[in-house]
PDB file of N, CA, C and O in Angstrom:
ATOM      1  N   UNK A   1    -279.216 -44.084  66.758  1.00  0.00           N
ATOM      2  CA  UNK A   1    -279.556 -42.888  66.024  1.00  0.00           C
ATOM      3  C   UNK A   1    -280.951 -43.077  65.451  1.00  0.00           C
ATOM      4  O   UNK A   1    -281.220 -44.125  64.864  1.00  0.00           O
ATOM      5  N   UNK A   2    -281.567 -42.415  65.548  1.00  0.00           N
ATOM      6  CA  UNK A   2    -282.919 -42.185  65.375  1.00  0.00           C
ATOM      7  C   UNK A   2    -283.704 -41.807  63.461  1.00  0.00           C
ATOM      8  O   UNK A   2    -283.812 -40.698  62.937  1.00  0.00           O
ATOM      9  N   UNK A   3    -283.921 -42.543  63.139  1.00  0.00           N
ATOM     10  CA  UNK A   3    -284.604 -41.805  61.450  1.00  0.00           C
ATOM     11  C   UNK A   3    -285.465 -40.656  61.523  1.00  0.00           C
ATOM     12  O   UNK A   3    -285.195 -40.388  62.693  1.00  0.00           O
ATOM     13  N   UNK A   4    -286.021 -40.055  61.301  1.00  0.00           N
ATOM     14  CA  UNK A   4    -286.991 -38.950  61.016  1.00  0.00           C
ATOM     15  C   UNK A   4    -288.434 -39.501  60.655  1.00  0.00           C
ATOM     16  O   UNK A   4    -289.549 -39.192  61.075  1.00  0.00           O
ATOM     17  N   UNK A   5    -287.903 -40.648  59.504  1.00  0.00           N
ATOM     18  CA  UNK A   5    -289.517 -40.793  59.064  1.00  0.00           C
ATOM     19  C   UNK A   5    -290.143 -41.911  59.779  1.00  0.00           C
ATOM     20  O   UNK A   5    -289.816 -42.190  60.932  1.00  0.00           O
ATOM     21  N   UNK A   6    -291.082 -42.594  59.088  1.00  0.00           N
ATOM     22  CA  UNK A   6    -291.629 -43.440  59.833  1.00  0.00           C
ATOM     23  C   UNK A   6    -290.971 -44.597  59.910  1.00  0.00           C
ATOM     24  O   UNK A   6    -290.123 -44.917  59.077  1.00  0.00           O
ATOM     25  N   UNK A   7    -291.442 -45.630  61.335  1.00  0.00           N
ATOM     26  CA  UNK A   7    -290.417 -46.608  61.746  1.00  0.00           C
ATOM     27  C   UNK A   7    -290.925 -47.805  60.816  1.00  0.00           C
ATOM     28  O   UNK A   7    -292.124 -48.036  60.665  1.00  0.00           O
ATOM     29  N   UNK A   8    -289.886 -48.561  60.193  1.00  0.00           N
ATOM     30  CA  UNK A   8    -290.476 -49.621  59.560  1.00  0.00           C
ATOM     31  C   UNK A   8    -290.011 -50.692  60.259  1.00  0.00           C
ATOM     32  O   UNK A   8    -288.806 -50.899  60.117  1.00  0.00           O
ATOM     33  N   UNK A   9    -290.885 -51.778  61.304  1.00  0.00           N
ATOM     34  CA  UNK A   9    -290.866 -52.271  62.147  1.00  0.00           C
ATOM     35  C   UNK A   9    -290.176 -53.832  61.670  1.00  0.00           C
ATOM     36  O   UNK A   9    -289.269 -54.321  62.343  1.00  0.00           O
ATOM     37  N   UNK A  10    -290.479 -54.218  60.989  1.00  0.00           N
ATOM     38  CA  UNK A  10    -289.603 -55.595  59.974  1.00  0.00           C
ATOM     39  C   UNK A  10    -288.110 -54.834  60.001  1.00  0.00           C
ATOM     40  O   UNK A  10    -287.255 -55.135  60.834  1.00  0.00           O
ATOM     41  N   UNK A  11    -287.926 -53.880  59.048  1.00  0.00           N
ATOM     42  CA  UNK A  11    -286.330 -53.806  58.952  1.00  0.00           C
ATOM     43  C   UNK A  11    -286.223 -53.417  60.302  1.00  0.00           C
ATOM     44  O   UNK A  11    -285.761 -54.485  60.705  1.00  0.00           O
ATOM     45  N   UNK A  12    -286.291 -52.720  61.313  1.00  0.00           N
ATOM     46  CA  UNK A  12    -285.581 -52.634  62.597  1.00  0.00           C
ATOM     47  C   UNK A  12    -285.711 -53.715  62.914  1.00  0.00           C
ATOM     48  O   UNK A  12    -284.597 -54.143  63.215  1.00  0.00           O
ATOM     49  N   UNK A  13    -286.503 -54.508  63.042  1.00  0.00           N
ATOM     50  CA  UNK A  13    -286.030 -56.023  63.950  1.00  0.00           C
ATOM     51  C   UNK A  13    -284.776 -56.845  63.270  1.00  0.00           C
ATOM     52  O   UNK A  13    -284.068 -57.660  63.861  1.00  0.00           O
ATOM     53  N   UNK A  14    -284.663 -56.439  61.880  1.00  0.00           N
ATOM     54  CA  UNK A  14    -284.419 -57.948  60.904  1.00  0.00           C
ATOM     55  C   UNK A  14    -282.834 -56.571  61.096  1.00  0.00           C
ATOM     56  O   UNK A  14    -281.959 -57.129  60.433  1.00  0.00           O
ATOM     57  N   UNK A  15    -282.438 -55.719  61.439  1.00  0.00           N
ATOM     58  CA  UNK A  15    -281.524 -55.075  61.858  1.00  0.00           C
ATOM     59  C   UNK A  15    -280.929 -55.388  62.969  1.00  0.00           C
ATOM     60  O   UNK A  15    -279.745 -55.715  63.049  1.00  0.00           O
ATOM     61  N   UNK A  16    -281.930 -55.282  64.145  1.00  0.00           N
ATOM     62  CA  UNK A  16    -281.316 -55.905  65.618  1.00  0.00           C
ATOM     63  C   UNK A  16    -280.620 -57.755  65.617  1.00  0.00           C
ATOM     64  O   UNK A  16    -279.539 -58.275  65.895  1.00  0.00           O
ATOM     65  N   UNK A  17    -281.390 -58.028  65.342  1.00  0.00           N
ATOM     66  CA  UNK A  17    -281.174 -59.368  65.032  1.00  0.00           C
ATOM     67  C   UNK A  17    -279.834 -60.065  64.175  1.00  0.00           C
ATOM     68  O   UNK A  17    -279.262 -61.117  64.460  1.00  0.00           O
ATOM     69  N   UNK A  18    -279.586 -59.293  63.239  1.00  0.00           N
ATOM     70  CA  UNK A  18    -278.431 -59.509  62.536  1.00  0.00           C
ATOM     71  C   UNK A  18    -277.142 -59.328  63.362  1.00  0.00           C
ATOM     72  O   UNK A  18    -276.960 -58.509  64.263  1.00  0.00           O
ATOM     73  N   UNK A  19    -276.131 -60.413  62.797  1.00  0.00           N
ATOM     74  CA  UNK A  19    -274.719 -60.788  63.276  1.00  0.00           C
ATOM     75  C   UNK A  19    -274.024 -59.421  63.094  1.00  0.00           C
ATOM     76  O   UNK A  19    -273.851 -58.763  62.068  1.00  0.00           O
ATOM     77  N   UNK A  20    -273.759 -59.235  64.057  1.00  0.00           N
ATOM     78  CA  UNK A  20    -272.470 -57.639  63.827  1.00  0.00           C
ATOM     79  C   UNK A  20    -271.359 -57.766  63.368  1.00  0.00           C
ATOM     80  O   UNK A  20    -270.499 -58.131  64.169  1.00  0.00           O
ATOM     81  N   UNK A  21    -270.813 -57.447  61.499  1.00  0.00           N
ATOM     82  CA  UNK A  21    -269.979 -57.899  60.949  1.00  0.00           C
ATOM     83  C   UNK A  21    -268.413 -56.409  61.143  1.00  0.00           C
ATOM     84  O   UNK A  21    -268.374 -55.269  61.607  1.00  0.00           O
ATOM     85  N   UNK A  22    -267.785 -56.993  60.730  1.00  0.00           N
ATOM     86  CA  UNK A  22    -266.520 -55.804  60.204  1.00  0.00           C
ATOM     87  C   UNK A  22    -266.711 -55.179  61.580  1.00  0.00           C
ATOM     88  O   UNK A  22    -267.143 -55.770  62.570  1.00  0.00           O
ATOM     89  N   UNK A  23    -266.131 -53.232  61.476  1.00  0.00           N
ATOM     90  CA  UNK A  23    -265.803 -52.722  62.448  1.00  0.00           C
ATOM     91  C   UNK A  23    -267.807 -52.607  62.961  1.00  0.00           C
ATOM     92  O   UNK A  23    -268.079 -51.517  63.464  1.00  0.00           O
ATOM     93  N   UNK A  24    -268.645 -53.291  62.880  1.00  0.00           N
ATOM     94  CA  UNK A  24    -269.765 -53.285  63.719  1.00  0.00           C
ATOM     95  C   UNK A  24    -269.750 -53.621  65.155  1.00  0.00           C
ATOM     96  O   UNK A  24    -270.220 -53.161  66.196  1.00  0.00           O
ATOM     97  N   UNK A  25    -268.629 -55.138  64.586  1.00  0.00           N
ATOM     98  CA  UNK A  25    -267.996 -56.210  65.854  1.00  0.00           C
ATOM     99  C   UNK A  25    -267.794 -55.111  67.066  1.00  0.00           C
ATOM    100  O   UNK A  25    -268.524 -55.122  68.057  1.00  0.00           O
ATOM    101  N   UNK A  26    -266.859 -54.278  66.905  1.00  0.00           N
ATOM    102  CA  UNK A  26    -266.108 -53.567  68.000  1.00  0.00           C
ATOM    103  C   UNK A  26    -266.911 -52.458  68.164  1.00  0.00           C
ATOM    104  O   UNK A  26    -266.082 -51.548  68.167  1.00  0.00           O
ATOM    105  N   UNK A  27    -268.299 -51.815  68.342  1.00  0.00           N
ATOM    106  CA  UNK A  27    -268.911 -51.271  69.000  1.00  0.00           C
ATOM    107  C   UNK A  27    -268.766 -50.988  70.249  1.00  0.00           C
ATOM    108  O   UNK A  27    -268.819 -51.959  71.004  1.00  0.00           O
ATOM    109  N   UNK A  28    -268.622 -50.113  70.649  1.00  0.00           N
ATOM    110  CA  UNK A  28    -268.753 -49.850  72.249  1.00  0.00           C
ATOM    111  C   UNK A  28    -267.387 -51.021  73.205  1.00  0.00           C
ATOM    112  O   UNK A  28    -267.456 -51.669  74.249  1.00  0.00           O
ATOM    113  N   UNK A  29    -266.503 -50.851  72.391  1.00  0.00           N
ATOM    114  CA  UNK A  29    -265.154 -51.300  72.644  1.00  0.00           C
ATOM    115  C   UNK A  29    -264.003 -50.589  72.653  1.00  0.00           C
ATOM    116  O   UNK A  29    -263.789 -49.529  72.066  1.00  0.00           O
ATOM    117  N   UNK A  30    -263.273 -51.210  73.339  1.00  0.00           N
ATOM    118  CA  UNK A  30    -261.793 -50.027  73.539  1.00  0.00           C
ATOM    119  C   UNK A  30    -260.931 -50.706  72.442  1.00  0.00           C
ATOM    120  O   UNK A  30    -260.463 -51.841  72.351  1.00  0.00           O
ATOM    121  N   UNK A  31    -260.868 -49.111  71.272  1.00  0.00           N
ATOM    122  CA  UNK A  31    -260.346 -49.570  69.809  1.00  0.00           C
ATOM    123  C   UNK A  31    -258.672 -48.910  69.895  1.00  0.00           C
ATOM    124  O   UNK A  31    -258.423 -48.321  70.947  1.00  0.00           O
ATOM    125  N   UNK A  32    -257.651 -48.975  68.954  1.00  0.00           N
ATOM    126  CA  UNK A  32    -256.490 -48.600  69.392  1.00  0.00           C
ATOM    127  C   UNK A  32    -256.873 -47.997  67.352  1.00  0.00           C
ATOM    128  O   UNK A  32    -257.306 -48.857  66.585  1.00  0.00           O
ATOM    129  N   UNK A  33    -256.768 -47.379  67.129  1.00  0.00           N
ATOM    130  CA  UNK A  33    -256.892 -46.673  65.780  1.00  0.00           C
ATOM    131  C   UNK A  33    -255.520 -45.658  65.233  1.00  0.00           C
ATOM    132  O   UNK A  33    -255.128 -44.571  65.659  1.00  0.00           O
ATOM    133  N   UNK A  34    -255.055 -46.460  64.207  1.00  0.00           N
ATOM    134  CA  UNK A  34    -253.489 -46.021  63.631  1.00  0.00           C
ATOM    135  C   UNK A  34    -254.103 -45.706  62.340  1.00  0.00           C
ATOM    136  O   UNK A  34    -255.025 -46.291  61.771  1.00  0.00           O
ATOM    137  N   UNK A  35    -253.393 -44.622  61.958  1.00  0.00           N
ATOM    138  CA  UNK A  35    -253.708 -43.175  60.886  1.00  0.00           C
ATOM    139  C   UNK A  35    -252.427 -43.840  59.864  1.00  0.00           C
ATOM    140  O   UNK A  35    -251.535 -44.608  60.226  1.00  0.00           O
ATOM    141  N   UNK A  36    -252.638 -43.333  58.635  1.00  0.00           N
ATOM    142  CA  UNK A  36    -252.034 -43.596  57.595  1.00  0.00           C
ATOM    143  C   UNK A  36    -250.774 -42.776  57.691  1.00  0.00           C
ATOM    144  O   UNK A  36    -249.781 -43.152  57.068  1.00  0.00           O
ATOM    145  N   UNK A  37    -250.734 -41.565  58.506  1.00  0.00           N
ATOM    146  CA  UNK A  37    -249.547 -41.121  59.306  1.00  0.00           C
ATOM    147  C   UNK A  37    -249.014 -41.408  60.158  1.00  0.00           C
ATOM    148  O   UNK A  37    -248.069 -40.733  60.566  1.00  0.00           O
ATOM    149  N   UNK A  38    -249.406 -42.485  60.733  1.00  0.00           N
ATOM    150  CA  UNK A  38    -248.841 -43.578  61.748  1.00  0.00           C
ATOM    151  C   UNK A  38    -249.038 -43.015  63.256  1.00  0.00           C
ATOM    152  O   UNK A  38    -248.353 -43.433  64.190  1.00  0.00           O
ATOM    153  N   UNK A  39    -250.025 -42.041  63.396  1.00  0.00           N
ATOM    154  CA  UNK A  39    -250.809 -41.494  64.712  1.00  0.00           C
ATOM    155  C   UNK A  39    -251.527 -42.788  65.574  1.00  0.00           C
ATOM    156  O   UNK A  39    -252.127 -43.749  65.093  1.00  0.00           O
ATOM    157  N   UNK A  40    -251.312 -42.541  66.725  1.00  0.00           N
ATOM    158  CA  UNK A  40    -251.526 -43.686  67.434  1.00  0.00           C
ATOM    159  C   UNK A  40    -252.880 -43.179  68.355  1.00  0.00           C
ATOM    160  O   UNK A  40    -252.399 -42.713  69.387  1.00  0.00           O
ATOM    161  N   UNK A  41    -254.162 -43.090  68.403  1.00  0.00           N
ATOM    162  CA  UNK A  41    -255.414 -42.809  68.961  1.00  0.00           C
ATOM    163  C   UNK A  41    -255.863 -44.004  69.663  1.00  0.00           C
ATOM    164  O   UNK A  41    -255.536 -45.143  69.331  1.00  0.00           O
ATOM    165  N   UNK A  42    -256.832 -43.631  70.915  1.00  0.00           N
ATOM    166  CA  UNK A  42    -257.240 -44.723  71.830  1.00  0.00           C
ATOM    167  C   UNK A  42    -258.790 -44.451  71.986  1.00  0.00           C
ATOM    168  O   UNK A  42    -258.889 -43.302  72.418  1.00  0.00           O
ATOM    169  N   UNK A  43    -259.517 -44.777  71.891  1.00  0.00           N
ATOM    170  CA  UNK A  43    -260.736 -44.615  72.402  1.00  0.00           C
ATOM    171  C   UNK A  43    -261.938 -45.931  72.371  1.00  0.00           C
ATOM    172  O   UNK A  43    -261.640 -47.103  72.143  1.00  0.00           O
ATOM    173  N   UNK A  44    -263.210 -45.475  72.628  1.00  0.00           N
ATOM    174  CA  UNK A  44    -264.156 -46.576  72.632  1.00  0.00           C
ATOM    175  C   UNK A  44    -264.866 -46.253  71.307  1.00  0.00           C
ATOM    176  O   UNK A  44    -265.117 -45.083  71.016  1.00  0.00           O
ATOM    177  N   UNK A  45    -265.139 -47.110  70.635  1.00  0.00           N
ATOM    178  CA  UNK A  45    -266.072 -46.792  69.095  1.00  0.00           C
ATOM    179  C   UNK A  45    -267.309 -46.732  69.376  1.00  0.00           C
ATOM    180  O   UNK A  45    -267.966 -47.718  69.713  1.00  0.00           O
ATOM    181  N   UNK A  46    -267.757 -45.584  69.271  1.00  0.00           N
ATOM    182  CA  UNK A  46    -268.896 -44.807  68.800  1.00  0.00           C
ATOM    183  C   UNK A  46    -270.186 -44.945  67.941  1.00  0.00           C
ATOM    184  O   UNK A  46    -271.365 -45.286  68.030  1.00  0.00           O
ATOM    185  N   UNK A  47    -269.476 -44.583  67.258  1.00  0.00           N
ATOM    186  CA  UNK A  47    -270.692 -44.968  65.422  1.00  0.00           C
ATOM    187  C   UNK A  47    -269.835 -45.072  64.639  1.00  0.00           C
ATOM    188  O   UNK A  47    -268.710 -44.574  64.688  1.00  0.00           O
ATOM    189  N   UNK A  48    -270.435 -45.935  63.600  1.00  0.00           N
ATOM    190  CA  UNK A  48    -269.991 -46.286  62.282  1.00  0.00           C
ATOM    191  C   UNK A  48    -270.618 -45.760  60.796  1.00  0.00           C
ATOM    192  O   UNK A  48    -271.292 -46.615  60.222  1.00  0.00           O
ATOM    193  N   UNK A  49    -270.551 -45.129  60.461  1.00  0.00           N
ATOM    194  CA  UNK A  49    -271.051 -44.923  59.044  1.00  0.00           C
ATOM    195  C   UNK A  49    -270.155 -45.472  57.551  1.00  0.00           C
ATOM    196  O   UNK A  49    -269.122 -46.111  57.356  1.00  0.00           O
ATOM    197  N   UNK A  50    -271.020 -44.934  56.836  1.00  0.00           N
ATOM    198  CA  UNK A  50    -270.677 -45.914  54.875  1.00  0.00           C
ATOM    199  C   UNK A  50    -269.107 -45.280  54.877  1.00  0.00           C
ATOM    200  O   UNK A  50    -268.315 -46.049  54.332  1.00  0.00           O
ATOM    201  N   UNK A  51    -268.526 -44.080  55.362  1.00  0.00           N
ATOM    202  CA  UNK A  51    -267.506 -43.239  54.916  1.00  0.00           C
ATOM    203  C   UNK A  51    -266.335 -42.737  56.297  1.00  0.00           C
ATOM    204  O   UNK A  51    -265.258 -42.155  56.166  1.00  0.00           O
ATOM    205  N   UNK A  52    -266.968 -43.175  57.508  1.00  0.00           N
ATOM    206  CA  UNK A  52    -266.392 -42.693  59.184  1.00  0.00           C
ATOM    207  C   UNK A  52    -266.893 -43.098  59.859  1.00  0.00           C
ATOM    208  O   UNK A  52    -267.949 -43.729  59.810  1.00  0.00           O
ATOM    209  N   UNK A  53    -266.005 -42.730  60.978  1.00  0.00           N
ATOM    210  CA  UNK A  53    -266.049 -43.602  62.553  1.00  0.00           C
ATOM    211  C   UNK A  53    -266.050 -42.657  63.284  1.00  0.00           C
ATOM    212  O   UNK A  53    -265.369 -41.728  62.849  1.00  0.00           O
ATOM    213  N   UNK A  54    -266.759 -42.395  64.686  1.00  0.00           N
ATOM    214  CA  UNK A  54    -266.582 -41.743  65.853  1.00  0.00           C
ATOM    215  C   UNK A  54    -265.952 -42.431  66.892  1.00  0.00           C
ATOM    216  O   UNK A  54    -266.465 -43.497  67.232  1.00  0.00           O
ATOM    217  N   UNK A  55    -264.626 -41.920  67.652  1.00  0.00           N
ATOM    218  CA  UNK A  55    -264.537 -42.537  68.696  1.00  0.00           C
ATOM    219  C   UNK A  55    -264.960 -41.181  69.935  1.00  0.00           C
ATOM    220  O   UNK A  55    -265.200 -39.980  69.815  1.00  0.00           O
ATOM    221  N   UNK A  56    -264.889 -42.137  71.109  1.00  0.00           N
ATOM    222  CA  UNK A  56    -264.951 -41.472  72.694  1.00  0.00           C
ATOM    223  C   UNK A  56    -263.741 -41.531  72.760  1.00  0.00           C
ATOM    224  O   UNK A  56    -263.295 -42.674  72.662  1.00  0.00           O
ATOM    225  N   UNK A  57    -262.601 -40.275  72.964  1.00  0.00           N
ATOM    226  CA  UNK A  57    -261.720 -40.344  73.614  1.00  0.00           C
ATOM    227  C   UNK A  57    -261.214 -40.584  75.110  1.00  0.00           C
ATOM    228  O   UNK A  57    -261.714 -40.211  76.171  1.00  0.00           O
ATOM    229  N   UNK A  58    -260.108 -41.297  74.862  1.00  0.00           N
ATOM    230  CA  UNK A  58    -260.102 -41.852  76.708  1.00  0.00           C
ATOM    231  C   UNK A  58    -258.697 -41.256  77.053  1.00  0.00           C
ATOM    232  O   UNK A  58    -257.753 -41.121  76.274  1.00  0.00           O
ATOM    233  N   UNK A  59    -258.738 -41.006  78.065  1.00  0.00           N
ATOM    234  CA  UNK A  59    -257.189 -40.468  78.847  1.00  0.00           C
ATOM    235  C   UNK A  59    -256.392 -41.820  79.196  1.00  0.00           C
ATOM    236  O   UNK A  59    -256.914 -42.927  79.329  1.00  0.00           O
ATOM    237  N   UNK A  60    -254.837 -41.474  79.337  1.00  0.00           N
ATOM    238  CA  UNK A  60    -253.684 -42.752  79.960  1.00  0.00           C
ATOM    239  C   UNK A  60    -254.768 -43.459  80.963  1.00  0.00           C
ATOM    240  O   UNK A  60    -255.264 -44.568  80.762  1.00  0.00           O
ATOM    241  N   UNK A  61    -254.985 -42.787  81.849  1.00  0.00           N
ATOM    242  CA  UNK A  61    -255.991 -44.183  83.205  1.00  0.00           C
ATOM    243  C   UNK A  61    -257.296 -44.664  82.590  1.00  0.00           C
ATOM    244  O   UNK A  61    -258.159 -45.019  83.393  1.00  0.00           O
ATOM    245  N   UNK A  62    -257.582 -44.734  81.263  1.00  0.00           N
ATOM    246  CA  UNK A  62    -258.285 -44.842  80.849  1.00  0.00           C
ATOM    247  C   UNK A  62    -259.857 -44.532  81.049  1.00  0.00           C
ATOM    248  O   UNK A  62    -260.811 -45.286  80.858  1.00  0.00           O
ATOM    249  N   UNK A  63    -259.835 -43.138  81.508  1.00  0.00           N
ATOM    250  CA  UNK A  63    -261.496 -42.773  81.771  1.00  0.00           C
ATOM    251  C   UNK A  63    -261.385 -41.839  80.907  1.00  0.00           C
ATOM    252  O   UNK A  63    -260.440 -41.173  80.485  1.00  0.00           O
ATOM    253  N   UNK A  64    -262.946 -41.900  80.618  1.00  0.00           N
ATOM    254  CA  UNK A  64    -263.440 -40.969  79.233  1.00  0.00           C
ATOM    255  C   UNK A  64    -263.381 -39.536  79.550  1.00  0.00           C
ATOM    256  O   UNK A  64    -263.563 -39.095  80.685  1.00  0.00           O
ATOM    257  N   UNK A  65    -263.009 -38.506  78.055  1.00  0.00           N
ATOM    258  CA  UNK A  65    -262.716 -37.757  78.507  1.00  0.00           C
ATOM    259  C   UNK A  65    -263.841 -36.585  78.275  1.00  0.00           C
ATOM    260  O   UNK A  65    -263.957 -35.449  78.734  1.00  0.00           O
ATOM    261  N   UNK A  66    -264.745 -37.495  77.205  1.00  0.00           N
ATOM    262  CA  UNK A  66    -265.993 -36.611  76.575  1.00  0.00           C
ATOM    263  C   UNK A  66    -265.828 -35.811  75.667  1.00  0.00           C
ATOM    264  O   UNK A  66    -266.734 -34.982  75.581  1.00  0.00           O
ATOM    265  N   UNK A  67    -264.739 -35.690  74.685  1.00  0.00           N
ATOM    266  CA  UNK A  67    -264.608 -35.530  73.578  1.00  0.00           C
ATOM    267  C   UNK A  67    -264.675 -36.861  72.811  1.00  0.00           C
ATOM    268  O   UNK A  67    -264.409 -37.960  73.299  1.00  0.00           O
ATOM    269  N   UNK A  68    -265.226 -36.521  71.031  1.00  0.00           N
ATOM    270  CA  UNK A  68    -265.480 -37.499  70.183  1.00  0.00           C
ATOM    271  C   UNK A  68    -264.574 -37.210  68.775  1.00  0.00           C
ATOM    272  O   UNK A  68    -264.463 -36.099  68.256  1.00  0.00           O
ATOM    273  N   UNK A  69    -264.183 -37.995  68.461  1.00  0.00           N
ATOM    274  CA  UNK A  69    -263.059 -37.604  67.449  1.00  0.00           C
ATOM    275  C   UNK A  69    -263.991 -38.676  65.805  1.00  0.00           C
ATOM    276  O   UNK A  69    -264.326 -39.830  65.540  1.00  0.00           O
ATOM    277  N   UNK A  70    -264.007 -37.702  65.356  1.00  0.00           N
ATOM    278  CA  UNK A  70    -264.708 -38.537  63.977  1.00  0.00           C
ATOM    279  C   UNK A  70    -263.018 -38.716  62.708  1.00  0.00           C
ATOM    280  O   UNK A  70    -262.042 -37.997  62.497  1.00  0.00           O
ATOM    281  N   UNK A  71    -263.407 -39.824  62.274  1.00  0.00           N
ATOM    282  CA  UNK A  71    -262.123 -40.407  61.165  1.00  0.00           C
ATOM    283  C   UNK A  71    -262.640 -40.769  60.230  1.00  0.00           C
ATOM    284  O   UNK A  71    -263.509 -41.635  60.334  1.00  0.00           O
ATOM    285  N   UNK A  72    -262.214 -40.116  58.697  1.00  0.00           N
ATOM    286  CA  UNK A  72    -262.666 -40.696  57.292  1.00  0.00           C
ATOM    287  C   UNK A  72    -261.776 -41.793  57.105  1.00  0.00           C
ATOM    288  O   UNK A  72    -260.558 -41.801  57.287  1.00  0.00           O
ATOM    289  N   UNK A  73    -262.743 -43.003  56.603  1.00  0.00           N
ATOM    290  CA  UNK A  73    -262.167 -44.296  56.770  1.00  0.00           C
ATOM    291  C   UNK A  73    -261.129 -44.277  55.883  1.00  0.00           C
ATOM    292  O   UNK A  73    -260.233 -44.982  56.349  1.00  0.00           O
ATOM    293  N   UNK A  74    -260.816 -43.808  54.823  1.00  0.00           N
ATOM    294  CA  UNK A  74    -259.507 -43.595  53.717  1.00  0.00           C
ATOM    295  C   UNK A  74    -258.180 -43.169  54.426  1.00  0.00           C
ATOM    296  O   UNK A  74    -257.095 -43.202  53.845  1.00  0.00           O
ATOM    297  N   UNK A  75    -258.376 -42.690  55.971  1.00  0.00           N
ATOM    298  CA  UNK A  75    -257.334 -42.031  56.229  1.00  0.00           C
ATOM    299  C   UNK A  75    -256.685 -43.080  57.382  1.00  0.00           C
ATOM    300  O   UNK A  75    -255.635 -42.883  57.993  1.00  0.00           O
ATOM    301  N   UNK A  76    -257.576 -44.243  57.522  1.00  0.00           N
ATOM    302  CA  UNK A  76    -257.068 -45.383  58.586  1.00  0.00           C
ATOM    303  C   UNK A  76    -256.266 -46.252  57.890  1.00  0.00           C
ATOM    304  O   UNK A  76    -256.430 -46.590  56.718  1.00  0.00           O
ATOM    305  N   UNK A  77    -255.106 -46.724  58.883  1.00  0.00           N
ATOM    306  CA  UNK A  77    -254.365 -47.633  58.285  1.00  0.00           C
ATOM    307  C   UNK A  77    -255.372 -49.069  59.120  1.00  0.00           C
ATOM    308  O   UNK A  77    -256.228 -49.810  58.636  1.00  0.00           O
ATOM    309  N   UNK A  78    -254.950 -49.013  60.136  1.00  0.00           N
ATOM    310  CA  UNK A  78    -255.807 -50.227  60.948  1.00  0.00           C
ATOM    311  C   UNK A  78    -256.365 -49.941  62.284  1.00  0.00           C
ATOM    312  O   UNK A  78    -255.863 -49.200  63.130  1.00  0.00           O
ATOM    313  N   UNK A  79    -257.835 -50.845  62.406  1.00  0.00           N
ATOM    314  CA  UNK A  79    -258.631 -50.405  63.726  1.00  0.00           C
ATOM    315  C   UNK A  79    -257.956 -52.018  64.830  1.00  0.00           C
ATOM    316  O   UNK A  79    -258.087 -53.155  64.375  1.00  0.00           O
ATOM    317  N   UNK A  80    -257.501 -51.842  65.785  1.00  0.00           N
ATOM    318  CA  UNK A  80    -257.491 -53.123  66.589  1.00  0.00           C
ATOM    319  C   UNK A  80    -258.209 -52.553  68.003  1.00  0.00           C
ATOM    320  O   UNK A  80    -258.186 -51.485  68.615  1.00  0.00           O
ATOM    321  N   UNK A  81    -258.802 -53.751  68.164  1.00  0.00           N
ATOM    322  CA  UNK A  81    -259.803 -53.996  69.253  1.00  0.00           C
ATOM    323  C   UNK A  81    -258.928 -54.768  70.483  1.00  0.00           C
ATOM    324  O   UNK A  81    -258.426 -55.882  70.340  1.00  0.00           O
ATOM    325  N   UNK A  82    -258.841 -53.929  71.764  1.00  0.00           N
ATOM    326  CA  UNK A  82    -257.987 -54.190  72.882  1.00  0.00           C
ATOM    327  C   UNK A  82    -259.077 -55.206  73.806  1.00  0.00           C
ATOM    328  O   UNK A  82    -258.695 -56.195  74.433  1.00  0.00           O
ATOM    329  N   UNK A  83    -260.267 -54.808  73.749  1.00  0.00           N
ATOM    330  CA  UNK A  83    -261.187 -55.957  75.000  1.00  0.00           C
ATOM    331  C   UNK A  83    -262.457 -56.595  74.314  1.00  0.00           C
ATOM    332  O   UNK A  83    -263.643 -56.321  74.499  1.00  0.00           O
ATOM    333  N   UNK A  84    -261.785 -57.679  73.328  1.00  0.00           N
ATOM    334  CA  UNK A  84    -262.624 -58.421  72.735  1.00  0.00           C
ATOM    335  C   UNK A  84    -263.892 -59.262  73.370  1.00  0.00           C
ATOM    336  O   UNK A  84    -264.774 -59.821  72.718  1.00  0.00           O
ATOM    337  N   UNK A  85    -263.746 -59.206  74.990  1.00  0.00           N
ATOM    338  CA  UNK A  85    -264.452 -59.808  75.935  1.00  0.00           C
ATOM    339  C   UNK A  85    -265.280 -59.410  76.611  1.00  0.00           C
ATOM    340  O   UNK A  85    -266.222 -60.041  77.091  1.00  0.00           O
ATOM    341  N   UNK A  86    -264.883 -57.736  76.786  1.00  0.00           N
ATOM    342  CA  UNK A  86    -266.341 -57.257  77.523  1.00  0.00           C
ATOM    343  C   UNK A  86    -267.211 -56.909  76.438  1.00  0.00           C
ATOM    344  O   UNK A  86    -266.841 -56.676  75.288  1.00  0.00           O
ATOM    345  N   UNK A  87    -268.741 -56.880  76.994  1.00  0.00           N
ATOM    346  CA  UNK A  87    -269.452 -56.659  76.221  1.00  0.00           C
ATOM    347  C   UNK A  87    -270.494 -55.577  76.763  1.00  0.00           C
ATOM    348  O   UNK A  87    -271.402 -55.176  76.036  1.00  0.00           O
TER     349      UNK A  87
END
């Protein structure tokens, strides 16, 4: 995602460079995401923000379906990560 203003070239590097902590880890991974209503969602994680998550929804054969489903993090019970290996 892109800023608007000007690029400040230190923090983007000292950004790239940094260890990908919490749900950062599972970026562009196939996440299994259970709702505090006990809804069972599948997709690949998206973006992360201070307050929500986007996933890519995926169909049973698992190909994308091109819808994006955004989740306020208050409303997750737990994110688990199915392919800790691809990258």
């Amino acid at each position: 995602m892109k800023s608007k203003g000007p690029l400040n070239t230190q923090t983007d590097e000292r950004r790239l460079k940094r260890t990908p902590s919490g749900l950062n880890f599972f970026l562009n991974k196939k996440v299994i995401i259970v709702t505090m209503d006990n809804k069972r969602i599948e997709g690949i994680l998206a973006f992360i923000s201070t307050y929500d998550i986007m996933i890519k929804q995926i169909d049973k054969s698992n190909q994308r379906t091109g819808n994006y489903m955004t989740f306020f993090k208050h409303a997750l019970k737990y994110v688990r990560c199915e392919d800790l290996d691809s990258e």
